[in-house]
C-alpha positions in Angstrom: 98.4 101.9 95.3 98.2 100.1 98.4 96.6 96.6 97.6 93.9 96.6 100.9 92.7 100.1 98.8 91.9 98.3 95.7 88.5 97.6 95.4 88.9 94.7 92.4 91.0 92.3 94.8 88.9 88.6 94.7 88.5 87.7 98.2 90.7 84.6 97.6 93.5 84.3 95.3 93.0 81.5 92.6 95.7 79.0 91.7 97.1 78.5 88.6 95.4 76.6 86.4 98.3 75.5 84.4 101.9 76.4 84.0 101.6 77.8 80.4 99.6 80.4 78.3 96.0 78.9 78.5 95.9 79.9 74.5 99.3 77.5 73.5 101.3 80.5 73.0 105.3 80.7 74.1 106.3 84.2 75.8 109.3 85.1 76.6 108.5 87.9 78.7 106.8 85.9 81.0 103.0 85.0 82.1 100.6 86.4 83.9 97.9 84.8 86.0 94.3 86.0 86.7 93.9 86.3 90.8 90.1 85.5 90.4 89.7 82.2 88.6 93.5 80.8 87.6 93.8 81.9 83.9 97.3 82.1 82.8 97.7 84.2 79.9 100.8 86.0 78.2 101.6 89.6 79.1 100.5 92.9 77.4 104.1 92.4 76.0 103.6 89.4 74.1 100.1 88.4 73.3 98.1 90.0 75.9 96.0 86.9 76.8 95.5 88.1 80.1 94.4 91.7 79.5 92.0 90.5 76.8 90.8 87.6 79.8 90.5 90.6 81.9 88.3 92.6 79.6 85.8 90.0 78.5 85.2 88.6 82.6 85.9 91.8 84.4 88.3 89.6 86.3 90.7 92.6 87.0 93.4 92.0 89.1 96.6 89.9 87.9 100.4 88.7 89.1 103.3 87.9 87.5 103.6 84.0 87.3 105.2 82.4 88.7 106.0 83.7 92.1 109.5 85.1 92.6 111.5 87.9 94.4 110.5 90.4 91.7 106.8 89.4 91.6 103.9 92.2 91.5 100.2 92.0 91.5 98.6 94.9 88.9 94.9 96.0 88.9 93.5 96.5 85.2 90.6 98.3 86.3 92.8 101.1 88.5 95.7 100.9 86.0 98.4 100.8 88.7 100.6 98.2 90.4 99.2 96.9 94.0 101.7 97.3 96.9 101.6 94.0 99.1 100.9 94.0 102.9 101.6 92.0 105.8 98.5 90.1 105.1 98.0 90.9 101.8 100.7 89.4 99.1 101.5 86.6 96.4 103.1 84.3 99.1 99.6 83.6 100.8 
């Protein structure tokens, strides 16, 4: 799905609030963070901090953390991967 489609996307991306799993848990797959307010939370293939953040605060839209080359942004709500745009991506 194109990202300017998805109707979940916060206005402003948050930062980070940390570097780690908010809930002191090590995953190797990686983190996640929440676009909306800066939770970082494991993936749905570790713990699934962030899908459970997601559910509870209807905070929907996520990104890989941290920022690389194979970075993606996934909306919980539409259950599909957001396709950055000139003026829509993880690098602004």
């Amino acid at each position: 799905m194109k990202i300017a489609d998805c109707q979940h996307l916060p206005e402003k991306f948050a930062q980070p609030k940390t570097d780690e799993c908010q809930e002191n848990h090590p995953c190797s797959h990686g983190q996640r963070v929440c676009l909306t307010c800066g939770y970082v939370g494991c993936c749905d293939s570790c713990q699934m901090h962030l899908r459970i953040h997601a559910e509870q605060t209807k905070h929907e839209v996520m990104a890989s953390y941290p920022a690389d080359s194979s970075s993606f942004i996934w909306c919980y709500a539409d259950d599909d991967y957001l396709e950055p745009d000139e003026k829509i991506n993880l690098k602004v």
